[in-house]
Backbone as JSON, one array per atom type, in Angstrom:
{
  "sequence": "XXXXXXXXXXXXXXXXXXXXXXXXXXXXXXXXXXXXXXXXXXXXXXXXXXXXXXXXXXXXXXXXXXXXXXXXXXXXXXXXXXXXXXXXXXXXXXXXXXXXXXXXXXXXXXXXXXXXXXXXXXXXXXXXXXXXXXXXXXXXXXXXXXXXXXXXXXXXXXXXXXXXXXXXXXXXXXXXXXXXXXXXXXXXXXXXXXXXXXXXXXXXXXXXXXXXXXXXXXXXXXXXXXXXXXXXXXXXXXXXXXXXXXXXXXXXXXXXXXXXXXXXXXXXXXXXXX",
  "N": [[15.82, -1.56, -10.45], [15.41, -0.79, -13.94], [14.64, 2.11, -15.11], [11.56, 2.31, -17.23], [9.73, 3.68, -19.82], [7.16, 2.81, -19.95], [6.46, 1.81, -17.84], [6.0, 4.23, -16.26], [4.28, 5.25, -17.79], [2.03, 3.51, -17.2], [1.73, 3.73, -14.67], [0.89, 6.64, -14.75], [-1.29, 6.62, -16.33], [-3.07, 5.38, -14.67], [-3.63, 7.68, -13.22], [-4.84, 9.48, -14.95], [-7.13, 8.5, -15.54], [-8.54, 8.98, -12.53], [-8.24, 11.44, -12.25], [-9.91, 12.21, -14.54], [-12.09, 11.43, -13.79], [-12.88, 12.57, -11.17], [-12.62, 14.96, -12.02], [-10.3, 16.52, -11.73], [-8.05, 19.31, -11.13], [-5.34, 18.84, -11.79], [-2.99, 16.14, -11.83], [-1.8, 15.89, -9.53], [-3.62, 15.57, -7.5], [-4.76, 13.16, -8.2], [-3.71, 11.6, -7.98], [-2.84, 10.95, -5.13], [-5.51, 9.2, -4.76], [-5.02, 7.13, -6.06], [-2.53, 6.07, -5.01], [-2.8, 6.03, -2.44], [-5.16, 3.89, -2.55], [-3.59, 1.76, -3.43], [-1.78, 0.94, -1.08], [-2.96, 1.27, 1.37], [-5.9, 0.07, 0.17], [-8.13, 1.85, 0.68], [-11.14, 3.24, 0.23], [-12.94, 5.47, -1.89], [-13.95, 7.39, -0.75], [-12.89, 7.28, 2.01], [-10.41, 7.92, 1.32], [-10.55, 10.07, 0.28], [-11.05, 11.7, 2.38], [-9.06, 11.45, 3.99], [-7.19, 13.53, 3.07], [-5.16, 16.17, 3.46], [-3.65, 17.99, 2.31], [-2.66, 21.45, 1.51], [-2.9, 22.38, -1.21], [-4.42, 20.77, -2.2], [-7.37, 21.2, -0.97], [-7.62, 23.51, -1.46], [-8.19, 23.92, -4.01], [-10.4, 21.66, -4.23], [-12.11, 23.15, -3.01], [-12.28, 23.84, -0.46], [-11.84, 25.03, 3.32], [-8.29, 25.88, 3.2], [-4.95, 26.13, 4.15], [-1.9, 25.97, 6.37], [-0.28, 22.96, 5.64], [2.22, 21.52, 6.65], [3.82, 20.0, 5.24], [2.68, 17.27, 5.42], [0.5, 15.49, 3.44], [-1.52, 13.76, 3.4], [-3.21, 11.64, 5.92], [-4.28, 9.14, 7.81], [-6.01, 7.36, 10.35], [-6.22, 4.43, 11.65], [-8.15, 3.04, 13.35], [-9.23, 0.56, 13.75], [-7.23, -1.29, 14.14], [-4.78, -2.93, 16.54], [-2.49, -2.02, 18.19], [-3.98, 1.52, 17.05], [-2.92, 2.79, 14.34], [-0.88, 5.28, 12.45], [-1.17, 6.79, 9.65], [0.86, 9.04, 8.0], [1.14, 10.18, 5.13], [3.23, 11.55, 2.57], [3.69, 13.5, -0.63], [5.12, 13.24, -3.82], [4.79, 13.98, -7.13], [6.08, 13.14, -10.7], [5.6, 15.24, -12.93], [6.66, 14.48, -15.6], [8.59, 11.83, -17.7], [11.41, 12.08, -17.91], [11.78, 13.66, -15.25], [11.42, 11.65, -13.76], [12.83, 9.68, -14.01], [15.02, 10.83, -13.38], [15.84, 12.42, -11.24], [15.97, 12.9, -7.96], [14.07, 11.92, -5.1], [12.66, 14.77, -4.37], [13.44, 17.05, -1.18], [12.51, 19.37, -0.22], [10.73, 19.29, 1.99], [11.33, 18.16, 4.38], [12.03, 19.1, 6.92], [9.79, 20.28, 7.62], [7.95, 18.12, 8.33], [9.52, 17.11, 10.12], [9.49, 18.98, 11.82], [6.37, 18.91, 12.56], [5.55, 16.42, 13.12], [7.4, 16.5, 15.6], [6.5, 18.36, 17.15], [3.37, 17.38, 17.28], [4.17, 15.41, 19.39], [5.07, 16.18, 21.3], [2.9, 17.76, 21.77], [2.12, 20.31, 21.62], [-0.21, 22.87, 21.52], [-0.31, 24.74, 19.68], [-0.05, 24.08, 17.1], [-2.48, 23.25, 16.09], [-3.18, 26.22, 15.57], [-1.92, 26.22, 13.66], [-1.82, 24.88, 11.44], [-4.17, 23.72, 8.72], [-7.23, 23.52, 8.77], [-8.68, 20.9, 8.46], [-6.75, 19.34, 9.05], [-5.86, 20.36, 11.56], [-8.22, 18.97, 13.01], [-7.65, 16.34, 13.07], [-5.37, 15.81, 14.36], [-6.21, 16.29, 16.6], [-7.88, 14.1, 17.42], [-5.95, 12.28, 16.99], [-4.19, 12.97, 19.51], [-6.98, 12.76, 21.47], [-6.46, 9.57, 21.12], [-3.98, 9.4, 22.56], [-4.79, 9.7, 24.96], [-5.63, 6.92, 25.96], [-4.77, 4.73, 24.64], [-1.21, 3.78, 22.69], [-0.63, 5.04, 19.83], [0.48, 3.41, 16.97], [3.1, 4.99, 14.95], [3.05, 5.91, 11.31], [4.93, 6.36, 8.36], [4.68, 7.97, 5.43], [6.12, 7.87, 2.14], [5.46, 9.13, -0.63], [5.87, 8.34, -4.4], [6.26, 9.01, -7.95], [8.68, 8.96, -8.99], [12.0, 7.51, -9.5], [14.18, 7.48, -8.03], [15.25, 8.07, -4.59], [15.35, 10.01, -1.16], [18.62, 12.31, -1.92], [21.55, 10.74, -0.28], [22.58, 11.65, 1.48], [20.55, 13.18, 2.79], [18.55, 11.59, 3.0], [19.76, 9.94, 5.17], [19.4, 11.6, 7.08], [16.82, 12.49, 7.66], [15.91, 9.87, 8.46], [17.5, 9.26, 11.04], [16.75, 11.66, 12.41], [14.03, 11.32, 12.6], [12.92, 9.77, 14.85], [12.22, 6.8, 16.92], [9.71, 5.77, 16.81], [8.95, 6.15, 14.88], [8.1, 4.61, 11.12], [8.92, 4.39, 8.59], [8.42, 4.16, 5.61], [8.96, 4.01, 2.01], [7.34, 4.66, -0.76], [8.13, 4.14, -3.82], [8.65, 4.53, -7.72], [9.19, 1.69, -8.82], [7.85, 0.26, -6.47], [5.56, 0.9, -6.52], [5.13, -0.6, -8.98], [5.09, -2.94, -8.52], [2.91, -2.94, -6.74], [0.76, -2.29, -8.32], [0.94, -4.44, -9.92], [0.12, -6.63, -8.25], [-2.32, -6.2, -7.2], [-3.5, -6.84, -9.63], [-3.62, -9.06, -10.16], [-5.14, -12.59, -10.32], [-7.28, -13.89, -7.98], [-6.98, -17.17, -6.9], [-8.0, -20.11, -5.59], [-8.44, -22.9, -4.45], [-9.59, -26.43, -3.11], [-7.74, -29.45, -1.26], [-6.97, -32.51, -0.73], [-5.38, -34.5, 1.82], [-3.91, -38.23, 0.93], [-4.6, -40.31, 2.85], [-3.01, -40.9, 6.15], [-0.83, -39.49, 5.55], [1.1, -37.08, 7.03], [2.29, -34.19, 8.24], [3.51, -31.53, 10.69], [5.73, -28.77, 10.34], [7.68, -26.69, 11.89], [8.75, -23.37, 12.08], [10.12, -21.14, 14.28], [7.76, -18.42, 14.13], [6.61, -19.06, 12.25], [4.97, -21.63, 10.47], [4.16, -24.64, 8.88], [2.72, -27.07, 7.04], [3.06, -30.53, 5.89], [2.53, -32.88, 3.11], [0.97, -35.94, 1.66], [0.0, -35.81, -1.26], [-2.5, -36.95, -4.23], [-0.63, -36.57, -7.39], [-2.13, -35.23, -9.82], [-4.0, -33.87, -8.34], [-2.61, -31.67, -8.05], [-2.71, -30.74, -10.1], [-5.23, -30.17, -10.52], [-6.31, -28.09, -8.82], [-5.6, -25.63, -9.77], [-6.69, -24.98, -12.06], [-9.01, -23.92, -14.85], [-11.91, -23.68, -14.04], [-13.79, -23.3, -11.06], [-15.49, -25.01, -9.73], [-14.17, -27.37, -10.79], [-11.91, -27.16, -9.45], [-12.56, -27.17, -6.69], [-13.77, -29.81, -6.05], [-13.05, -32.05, -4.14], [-13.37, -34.87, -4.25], [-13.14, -36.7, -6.62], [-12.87, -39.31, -8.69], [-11.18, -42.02, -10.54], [-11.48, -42.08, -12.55], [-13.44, -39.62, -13.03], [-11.21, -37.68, -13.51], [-10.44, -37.54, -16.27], [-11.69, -35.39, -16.74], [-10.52, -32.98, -16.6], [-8.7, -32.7, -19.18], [-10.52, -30.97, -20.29], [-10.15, -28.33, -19.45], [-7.8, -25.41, -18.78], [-4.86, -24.24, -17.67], [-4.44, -22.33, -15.23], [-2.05, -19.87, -14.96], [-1.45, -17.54, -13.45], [-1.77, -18.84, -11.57], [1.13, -19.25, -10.25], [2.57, -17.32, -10.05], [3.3, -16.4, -7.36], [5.68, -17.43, -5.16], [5.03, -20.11, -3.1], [6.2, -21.24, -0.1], [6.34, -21.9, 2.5], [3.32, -21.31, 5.18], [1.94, -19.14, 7.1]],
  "CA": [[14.92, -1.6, -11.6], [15.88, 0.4, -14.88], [13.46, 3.14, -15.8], [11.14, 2.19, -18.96], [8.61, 4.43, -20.32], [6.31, 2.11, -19.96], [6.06, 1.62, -16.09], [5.4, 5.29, -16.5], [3.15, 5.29, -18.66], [1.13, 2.82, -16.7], [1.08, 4.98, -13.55], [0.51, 8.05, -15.61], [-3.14, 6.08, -17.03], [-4.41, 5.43, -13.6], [-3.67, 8.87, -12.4], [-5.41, 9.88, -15.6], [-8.17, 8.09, -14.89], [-8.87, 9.35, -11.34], [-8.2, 12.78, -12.64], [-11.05, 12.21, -15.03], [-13.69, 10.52, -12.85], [-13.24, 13.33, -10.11], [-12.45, 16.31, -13.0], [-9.07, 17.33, -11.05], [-7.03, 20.06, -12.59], [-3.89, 18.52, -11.41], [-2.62, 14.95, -11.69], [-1.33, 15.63, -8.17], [-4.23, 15.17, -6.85], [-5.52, 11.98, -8.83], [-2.25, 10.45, -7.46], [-3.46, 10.56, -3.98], [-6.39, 8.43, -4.77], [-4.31, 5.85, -6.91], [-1.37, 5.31, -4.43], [-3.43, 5.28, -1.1], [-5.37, 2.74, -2.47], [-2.76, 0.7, -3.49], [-1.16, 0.84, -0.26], [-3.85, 0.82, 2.15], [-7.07, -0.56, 0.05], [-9.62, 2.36, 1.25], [-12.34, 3.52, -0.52], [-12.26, 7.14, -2.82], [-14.69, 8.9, 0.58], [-11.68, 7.62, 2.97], [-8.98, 8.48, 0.78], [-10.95, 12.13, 0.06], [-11.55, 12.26, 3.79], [-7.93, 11.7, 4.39], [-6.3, 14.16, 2.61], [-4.77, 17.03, 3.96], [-2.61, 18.98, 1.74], [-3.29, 22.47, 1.45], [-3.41, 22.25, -2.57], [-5.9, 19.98, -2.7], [-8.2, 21.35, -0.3], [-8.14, 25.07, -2.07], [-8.71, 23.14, -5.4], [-12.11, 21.1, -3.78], [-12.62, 24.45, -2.8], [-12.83, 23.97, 1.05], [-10.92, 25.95, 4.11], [-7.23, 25.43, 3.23], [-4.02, 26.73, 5.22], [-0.52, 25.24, 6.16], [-0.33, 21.25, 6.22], [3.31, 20.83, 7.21], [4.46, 18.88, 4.71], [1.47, 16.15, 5.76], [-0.42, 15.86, 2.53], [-2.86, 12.79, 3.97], [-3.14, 11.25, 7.3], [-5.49, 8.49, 8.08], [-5.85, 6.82, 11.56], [-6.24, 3.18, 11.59], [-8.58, 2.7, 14.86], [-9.57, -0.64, 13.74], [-5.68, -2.06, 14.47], [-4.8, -2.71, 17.77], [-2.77, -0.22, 18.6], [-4.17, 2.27, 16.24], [-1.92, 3.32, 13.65], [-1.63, 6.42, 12.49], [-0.53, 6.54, 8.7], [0.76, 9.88, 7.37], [1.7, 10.48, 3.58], [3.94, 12.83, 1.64], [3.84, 12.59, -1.91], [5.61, 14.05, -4.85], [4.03, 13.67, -8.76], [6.97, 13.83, -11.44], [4.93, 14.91, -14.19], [7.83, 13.76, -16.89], [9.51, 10.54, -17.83], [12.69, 12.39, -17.64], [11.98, 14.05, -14.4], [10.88, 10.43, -12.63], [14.0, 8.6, -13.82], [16.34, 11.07, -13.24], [15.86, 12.81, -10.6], [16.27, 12.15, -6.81], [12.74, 12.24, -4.64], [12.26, 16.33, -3.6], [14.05, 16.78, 0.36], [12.59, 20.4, 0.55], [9.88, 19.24, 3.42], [11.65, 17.05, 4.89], [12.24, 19.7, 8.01], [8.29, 21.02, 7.74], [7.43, 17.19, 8.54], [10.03, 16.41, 11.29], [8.88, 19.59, 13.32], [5.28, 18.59, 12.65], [5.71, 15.16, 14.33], [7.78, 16.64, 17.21], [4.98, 19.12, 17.79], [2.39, 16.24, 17.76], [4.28, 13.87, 20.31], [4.59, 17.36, 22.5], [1.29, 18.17, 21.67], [1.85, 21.83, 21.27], [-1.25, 23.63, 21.51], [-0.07, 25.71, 18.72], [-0.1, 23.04, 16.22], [-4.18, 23.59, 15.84], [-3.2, 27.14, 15.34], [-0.33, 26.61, 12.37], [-2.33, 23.7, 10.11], [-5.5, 23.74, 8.03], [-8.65, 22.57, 9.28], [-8.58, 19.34, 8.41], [-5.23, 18.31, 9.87], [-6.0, 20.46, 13.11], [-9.56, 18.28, 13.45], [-6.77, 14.9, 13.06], [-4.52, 16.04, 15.15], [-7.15, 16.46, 17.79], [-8.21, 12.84, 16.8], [-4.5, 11.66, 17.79], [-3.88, 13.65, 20.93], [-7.27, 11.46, 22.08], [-6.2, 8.26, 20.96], [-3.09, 9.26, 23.19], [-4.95, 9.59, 26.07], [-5.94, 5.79, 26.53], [-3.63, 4.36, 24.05], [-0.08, 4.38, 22.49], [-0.62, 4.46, 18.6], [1.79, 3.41, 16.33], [3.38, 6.0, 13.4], [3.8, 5.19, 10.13], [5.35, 7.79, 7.53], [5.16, 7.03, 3.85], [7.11, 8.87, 1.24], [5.16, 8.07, -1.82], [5.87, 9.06, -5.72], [6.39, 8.12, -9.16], [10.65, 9.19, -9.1], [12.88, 6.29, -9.14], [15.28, 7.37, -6.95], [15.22, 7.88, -3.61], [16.29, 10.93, -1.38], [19.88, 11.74, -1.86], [21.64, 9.71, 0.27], [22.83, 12.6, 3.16], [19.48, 14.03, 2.85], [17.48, 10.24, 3.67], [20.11, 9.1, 6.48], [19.18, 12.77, 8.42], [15.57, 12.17, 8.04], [16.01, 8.55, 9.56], [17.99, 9.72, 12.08], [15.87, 12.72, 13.28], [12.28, 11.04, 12.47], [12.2, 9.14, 15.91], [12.47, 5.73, 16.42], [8.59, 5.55, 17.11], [8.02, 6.61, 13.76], [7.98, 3.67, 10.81], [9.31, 5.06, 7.77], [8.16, 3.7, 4.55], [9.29, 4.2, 1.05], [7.01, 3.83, -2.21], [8.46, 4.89, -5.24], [8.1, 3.99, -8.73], [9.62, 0.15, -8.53], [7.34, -0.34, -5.4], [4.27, 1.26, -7.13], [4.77, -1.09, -10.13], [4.54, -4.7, -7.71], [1.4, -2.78, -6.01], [-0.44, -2.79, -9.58], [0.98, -5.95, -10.75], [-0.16, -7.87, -7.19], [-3.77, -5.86, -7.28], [-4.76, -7.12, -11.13], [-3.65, -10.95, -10.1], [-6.5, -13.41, -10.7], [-7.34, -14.94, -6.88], [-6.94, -18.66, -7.28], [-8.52, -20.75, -4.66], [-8.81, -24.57, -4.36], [-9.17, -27.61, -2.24], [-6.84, -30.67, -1.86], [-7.16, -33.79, 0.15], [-4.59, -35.9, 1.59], [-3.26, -38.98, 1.54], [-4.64, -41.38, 4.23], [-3.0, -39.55, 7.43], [0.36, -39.07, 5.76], [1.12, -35.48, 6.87], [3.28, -33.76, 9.95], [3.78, -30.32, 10.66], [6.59, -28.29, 10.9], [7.3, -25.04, 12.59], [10.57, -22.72, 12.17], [9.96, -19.87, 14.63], [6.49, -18.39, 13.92], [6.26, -19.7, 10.88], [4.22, -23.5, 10.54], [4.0, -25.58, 7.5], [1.92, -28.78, 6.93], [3.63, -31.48, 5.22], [1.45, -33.56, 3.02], [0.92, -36.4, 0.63], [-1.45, -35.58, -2.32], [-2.49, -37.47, -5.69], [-0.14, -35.44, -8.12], [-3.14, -35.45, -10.61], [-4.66, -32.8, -7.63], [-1.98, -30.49, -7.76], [-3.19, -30.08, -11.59], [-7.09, -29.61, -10.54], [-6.17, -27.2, -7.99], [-5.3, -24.56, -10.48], [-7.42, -25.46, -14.01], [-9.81, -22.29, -14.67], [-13.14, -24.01, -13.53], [-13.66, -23.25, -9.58], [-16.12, -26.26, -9.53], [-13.52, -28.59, -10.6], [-10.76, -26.81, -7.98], [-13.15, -27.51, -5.07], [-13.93, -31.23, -6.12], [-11.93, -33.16, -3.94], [-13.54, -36.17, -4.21], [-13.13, -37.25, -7.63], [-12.32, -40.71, -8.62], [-10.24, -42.35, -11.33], [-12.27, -41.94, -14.25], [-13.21, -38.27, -13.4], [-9.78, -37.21, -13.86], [-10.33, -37.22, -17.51], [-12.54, -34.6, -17.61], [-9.32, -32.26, -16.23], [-8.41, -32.19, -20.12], [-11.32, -30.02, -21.07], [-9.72, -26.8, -19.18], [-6.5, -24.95, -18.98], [-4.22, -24.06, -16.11], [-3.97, -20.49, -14.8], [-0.57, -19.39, -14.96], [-1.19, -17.02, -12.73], [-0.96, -19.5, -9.93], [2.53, -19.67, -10.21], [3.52, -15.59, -9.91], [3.92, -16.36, -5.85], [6.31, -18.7, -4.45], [4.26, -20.04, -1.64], [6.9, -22.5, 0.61], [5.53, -22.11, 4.05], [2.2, -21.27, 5.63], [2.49, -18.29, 8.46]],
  "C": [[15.32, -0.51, -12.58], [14.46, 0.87, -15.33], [12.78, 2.66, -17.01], [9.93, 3.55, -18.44], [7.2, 3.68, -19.99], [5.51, 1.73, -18.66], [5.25, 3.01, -15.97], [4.56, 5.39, -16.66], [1.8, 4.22, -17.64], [0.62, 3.69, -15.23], [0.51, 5.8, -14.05], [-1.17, 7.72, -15.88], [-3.37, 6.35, -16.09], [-4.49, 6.33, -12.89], [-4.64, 9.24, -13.05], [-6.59, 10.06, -15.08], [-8.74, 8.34, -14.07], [-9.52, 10.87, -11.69], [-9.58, 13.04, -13.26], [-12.23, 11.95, -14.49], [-14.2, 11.58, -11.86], [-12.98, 14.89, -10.59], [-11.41, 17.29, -12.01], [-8.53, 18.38, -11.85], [-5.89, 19.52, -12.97], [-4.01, 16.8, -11.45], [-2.76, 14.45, -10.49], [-2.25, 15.21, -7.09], [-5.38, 14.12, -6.81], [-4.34, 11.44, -8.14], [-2.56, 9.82, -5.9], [-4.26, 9.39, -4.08], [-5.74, 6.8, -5.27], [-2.99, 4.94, -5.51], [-2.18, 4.53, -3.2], [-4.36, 4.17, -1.25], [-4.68, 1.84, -2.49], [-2.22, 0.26, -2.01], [-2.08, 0.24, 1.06], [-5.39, 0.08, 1.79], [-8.28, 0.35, 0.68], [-10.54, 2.73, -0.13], [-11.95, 5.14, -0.76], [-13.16, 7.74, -1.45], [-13.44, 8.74, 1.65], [-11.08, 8.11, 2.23], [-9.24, 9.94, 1.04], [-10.82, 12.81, 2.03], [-9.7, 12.26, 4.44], [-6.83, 12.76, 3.92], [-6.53, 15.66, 3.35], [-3.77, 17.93, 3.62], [-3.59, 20.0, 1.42], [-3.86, 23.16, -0.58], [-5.09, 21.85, -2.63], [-7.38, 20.38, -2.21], [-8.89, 22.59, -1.06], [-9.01, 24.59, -3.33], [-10.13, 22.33, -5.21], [-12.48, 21.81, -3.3], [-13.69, 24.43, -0.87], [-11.4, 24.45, 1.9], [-9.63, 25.28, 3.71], [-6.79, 26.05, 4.25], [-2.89, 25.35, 5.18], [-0.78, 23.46, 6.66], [0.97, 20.75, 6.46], [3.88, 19.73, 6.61], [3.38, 17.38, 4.8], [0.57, 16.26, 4.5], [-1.42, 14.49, 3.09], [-2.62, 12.36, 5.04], [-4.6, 10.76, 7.6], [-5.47, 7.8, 9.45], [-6.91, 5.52, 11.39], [-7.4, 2.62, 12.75], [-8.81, 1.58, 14.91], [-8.24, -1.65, 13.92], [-5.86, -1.71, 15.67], [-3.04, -3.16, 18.05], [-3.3, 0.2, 17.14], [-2.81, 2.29, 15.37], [-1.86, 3.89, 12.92], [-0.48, 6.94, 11.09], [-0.32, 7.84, 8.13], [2.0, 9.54, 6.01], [1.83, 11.92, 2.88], [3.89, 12.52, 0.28], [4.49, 13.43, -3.0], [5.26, 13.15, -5.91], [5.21, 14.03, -9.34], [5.4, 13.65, -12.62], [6.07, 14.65, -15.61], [8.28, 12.36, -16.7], [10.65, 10.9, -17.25], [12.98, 12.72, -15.91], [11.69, 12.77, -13.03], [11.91, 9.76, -12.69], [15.47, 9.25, -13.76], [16.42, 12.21, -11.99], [15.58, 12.57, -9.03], [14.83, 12.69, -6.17], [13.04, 13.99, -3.6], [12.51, 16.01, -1.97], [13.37, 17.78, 0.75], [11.45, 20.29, 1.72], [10.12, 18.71, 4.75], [11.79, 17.72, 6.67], [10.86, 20.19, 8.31], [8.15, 19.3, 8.49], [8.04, 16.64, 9.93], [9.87, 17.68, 12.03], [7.18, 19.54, 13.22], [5.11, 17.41, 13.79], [6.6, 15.61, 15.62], [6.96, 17.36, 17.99], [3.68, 18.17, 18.06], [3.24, 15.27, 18.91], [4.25, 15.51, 21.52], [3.46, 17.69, 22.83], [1.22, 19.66, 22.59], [0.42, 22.3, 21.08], [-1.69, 24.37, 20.49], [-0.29, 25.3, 17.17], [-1.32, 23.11, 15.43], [-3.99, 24.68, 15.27], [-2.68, 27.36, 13.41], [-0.69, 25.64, 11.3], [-3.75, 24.04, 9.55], [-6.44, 23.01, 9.11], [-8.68, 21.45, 9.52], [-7.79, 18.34, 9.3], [-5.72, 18.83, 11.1], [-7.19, 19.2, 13.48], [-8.05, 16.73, 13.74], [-5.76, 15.09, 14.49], [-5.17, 15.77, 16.69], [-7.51, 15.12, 18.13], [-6.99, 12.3, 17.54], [-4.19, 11.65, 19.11], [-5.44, 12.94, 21.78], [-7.35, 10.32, 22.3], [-4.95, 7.8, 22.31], [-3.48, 9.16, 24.83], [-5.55, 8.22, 26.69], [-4.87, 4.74, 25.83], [-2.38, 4.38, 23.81], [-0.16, 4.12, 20.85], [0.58, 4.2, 18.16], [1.95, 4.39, 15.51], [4.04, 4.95, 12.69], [4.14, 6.12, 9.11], [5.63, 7.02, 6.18], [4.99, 8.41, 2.97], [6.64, 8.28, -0.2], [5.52, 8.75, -3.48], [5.8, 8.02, -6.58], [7.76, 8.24, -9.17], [11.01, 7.81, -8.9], [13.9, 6.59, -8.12], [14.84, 8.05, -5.72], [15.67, 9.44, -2.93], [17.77, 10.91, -1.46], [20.34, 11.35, -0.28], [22.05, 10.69, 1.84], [21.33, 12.96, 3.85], [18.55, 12.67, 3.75], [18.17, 9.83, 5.07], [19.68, 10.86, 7.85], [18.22, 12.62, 8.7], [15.18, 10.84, 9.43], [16.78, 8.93, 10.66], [17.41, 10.53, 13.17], [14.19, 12.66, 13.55], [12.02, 10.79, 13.65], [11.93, 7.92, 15.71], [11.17, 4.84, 16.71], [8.02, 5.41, 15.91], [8.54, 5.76, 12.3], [7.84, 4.06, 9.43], [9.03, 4.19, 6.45], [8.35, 4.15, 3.15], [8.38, 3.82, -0.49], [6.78, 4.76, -3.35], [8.26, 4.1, -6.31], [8.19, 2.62, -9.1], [8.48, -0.5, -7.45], [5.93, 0.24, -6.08], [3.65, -0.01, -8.39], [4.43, -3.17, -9.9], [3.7, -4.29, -7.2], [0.46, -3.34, -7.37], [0.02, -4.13, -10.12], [0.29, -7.06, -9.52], [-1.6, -7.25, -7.49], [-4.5, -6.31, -8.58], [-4.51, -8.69, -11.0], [-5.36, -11.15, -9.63], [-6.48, -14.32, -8.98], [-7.54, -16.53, -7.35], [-7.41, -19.65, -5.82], [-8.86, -22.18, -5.25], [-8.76, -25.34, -3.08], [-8.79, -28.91, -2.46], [-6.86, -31.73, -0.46], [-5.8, -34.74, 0.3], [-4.75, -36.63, 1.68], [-3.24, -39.95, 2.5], [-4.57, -40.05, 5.36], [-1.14, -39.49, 7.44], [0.93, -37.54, 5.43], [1.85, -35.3, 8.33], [3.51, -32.49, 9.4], [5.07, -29.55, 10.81], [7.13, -26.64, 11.15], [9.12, -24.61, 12.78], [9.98, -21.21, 12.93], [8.23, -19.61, 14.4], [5.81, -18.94, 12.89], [5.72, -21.45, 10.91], [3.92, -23.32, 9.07], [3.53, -26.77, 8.0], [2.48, -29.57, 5.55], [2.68, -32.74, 4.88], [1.23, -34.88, 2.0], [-0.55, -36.52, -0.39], [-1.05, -36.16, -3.58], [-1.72, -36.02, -6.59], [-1.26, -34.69, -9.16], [-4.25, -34.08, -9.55], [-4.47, -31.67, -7.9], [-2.25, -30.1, -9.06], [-4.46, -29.67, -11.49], [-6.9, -28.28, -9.89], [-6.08, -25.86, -8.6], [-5.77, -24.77, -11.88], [-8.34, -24.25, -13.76], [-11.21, -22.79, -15.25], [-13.03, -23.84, -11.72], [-14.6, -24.47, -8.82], [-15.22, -27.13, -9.34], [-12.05, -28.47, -9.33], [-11.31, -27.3, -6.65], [-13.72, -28.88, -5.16], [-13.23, -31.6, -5.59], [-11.95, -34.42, -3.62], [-14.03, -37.26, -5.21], [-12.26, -38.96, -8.0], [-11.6, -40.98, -10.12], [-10.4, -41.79, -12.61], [-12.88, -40.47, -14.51], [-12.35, -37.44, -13.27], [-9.37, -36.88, -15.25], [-10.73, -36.04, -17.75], [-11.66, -33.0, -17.64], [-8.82, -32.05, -17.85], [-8.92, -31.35, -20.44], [-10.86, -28.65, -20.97], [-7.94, -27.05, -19.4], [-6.28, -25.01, -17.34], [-3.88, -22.55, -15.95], [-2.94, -20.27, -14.66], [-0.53, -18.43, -13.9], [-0.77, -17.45, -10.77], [0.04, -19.66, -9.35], [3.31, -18.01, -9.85], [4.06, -16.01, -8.32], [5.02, -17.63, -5.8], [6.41, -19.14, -3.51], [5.17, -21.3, -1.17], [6.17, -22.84, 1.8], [4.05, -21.04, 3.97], [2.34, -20.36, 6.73], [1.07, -18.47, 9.52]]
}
């Protein structure tokens, strides 16, 4: 993806925005709120409740101390296994500094002896983090005692590029092959907000007598179907009455001129059915 100003600029608003609603000083910590929703869909008391950088904490003006490179960490309990999502994040506040510069490496060693101290479950660990993270940590180390959660590590910003390329294959290499490395930078930020403002489109469609058969590639199943073509135009017109009619007859087929067709039905390219 080539850098515009404009992608920018669109992150940049809804940091704004955050910034303003919760009177941050810092961007950096409107960014939190903006990405982790995108990513995971929580609510601004989880997100707040998940964060764990030692900035942010001094700045909401509660106990800080060292967070190891861990600026949030949420635990999933409602997945089965748990899964146990920590986030790093770097803010470019510039245009220049997001499209030209490679995503910041200097934690990258604070974070991979954090996670080797949590799978040891160092004692010390409680001692050497903030509040917050020790209480999580504590949180983990009993999930471990009936469970096996999963890790997930996400590297989130606005930068376009990536780390450099010695710097990312050491991380992957030394992370642990437990641990489920995720990437979302400014290209992957800009299909989160473009999939979150799509218009849900819902309809129902009737076949055909009983000409239909299924077919299955691996996990994947598809239903094979024959429908009035004249459907596949109701199905998507921007009335939700006339989408869920599916038992219209010849003559109310006319009334299908009165609306439009959502365009947005068309952004996916839905082949199979999982």
């Amino acid at each position: 993806m080539t850098p515009t100003l404009q992608e920018y600029s669109l992150v940049r608003t809804k940091t704004e925005k955050k910034q303003q609603d919760y009177s941050f000083s810092d961007l950096s910590s409107a960014f939190y709120f903006v990405v982790i929703d995108l990513i995971l869909g929580l609510q601004d008391d989880e997100i707040q409740d998940s964060i764990t950088d030692s900035n942010f904490l001094r700045v909401s003006h509660q106990k800080s101390g060292h967070d190891r490179g861990i600026d949030a960490l949420y635990i999933d309990e409602a997945s089965t296994p748990p899964i146990l999502h920590m986030f790093n994040f770097k803010y470019a506040e510039t245009f220049n500094k997001a499209k030209n510069n490679n995503l910041p490496s200097g934690e990258i060693d604070k974070i991979l002896g954090f996670i080797n101290a949590l799978n040891q479950q160092e004692e010390s660990l409680l001692q050497e983090v903030n509040l917050v993270l020790a209480s999580k940590v504590q949180d983990i180390w009993r999930i471990f005692e009936s469970q096996n959660p999963k890790f997930t590590f996400h590297f989130c910003s606005n930068h376009y590029k990536n780390f450099e390329q010695a710097e990312k294959e050491r991380l992957e290499r030394s992370i642990g092959k437990n641990v489920d490395i995720q990437y979302h930078l400014m290209p992957d930020l800009i299909k989160y907000i473009v999939s979150a403002d799509k218009q849900i489109i819902n309809g129902k469609i009737k076949g055909i007598d009983k000409g239909y058969f299924e077919k299955s590639d691996g996990n994947i199943r598809a239903l094979i179907v024959n429908v009035d073509a004249r459907d596949l135009v109701r199905i998507v017109l921007d009335d939700e009455a006339i989408r869920n009619k599916v038992d219209m007859n010849d003559n109310e087929y006319e009334v299908m001129k009165k609306f439009r067709v959502l365009e947005g039905a068309f952004d996916d390219n839905v082949r199979t059915y999982p």
